[in-house]
C-alpha positions in Angstrom: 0.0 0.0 0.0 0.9 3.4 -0.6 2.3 5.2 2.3 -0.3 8.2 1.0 -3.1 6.0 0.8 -2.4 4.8 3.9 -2.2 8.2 5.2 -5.1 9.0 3.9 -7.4 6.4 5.3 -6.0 7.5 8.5 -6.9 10.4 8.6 -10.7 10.0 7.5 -10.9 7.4 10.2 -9.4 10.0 12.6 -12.0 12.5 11.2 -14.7 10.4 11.0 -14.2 9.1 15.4 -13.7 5.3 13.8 -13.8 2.2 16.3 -15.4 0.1 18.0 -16.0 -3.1 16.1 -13.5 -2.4 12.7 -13.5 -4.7 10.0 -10.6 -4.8 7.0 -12.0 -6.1 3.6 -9.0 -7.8 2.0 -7.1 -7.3 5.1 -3.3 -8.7 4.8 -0.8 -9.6 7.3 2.1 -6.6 7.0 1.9 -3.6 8.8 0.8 -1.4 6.3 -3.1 -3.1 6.7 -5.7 -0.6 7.2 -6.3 -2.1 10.7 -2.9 -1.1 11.5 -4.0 2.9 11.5 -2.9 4.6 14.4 -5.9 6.0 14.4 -8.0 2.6 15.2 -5.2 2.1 18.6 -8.3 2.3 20.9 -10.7 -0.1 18.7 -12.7 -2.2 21.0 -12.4 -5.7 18.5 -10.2 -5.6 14.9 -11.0 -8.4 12.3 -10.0 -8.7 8.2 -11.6 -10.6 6.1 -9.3 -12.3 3.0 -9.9 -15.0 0.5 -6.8 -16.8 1.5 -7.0 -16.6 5.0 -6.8 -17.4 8.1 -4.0 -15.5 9.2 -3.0 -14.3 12.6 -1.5 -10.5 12.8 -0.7 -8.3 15.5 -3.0 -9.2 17.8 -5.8 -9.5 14.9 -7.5 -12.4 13.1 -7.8 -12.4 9.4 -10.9 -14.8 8.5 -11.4 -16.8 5.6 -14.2 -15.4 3.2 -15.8 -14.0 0.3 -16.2 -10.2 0.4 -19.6 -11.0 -2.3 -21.4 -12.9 0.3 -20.2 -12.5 4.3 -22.1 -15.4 5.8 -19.8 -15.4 9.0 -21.0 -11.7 9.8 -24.2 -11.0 11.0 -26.2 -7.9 9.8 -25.3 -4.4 11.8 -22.0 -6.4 13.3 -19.4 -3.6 12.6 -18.6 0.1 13.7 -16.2 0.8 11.7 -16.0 -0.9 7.6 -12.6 -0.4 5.6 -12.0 -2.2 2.3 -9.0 -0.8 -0.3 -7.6 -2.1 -3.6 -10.1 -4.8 -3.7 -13.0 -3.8 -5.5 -10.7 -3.6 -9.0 -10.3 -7.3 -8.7 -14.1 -8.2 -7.5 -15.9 -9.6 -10.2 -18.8 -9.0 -8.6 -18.2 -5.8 -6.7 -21.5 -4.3 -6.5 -22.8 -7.6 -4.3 -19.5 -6.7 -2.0 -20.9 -2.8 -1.6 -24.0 -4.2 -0.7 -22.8 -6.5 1.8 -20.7 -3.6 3.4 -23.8 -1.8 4.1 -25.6 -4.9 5.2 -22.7 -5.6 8.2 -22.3 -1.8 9.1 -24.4 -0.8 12.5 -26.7 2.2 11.9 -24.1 5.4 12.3 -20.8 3.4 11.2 -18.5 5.3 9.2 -17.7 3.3 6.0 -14.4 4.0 3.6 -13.9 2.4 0.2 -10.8 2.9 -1.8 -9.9 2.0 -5.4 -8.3 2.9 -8.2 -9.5 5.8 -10.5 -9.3 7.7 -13.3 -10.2 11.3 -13.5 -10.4 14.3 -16.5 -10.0 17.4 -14.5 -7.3 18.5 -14.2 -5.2 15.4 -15.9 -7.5 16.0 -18.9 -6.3 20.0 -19.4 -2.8 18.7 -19.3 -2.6 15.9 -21.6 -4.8 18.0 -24.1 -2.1 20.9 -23.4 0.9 18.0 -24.2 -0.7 17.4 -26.9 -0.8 20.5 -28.6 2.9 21.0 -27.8 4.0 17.6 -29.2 1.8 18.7 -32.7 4.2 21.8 -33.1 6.8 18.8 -32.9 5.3 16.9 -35.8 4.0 14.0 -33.6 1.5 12.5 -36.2 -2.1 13.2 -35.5 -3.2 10.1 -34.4 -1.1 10.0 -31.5 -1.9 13.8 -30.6 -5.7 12.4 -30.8 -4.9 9.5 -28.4 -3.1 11.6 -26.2 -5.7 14.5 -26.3 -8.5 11.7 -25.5 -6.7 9.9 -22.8 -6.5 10.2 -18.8 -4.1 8.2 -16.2 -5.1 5.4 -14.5 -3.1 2.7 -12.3 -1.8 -0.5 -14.3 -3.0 -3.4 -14.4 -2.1 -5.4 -11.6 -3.8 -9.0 -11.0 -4.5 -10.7 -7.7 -5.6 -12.7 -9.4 -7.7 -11.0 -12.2 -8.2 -6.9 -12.6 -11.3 -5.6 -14.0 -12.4 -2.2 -13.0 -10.9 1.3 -12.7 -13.5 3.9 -11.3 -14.7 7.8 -11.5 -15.0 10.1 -8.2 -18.7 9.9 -9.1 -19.2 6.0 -9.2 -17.4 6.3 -5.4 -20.1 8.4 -4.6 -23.1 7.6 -6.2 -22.7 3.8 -6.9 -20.2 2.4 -4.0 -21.3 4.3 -0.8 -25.3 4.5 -2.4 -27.4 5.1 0.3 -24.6 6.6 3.0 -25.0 10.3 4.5 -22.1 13.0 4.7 -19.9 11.5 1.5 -17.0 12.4 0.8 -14.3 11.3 -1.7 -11.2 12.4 -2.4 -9.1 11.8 -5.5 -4.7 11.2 -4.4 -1.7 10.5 -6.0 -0.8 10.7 -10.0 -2.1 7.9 -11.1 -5.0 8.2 -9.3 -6.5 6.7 -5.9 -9.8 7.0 -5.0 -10.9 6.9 -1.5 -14.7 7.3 -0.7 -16.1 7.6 2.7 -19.5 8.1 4.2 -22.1 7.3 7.1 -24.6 4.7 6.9 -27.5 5.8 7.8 -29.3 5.9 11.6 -28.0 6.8 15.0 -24.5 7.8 15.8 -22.5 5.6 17.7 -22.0 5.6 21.6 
């Protein structure tokens, strides 16, 4: 993980008074998992949740599961929901979404990241590369490719990679139905990282 990105999640969970009952989707055993955040020290239970678990990690379990269908979690189970760089390789991410809103408590602050792509401000200055390269005599076709194009992360498999996503489909499509959302775009090429409130009364 990106010591931003880490960073970052940090410092929503700071913002956003995470604890309590945490759960990591795609959790790993290194110190740079999300569950490792200075700012969860005073959680009251940690878990993670991998497809090749179990694992055992500073003082931590890491389950076996699928993040499409959490059977071994009850509805309303968890405080605090984390999940990063997973959704890209989740065939099926929109059941994963909707199982992270079924395993939040009413109030519990919920933070997605992935990988992104975005056209503002990226798009101004490929377009503005462009141009310069075409007073070069770069042929046209690569001016239009580069005028049309955007950065996103590479493909990286673990084991497949399907998806890169737009600040909007954070907001609108992965934290549907949460209050108070916020997403914020990081790093060149882009991170996405999503965060919001599910619904009902703050916790105690």
């Amino acid at each position: 993980m990106h010591p931003s990105v880490f960073a970052e999640f940090d410092r929503i969970c700071a913002r956003g008074n995470a604890g309590g009952d945490v759960l990591e989707i795609g959790s790993v055993p290194s110190p740079d998992t999300l569950l490792c955040l200075p700012s969860l020290s005073g959680a009251k239970s940690k878990i993670g949740l991998n497809l090749d678990g179990p694992h055992r990690y500073d003082g931590f379990e890491i389950v076996r599961g699928n993040a499409n269908w959490m059977d071994c979690f009850a509805d309303q189970s968890f405080d605090t929901v984390l999940c990063n760089s997973v959704l890209e390789h989740d065939r099926k991410f929109w059941q994963t979404a909707g199982e992270i809103r079924r395993v939040a408590r009413a109030g519990a602050l919920i933070a997605i990241g992935v990988p992104g792509f975005v056209t503002d401000p990226l798009e101004r200055k490929a377009s503005r590369l462009a141009k310069a390269l075409g007073k070069l005599g770069l042929p046209r076709t690569i001016r239009d490719a580069l005028d049309a194009s955007t950065l996103t992360l590479r493909k990286h498999c673990f084991p497949n990679d399907y998806y890169r996503f737009s600040e909007r489909a954070v907001g609108d499509v992965l934290l549907e139905g949460l209050t108070d959302v916020e997403v914020s775009v990081i790093l060149h090429p882009p991170r996405i990282i999503g965060m919001g409130f599910k619904p009902g009364s703050p916790r105690k």
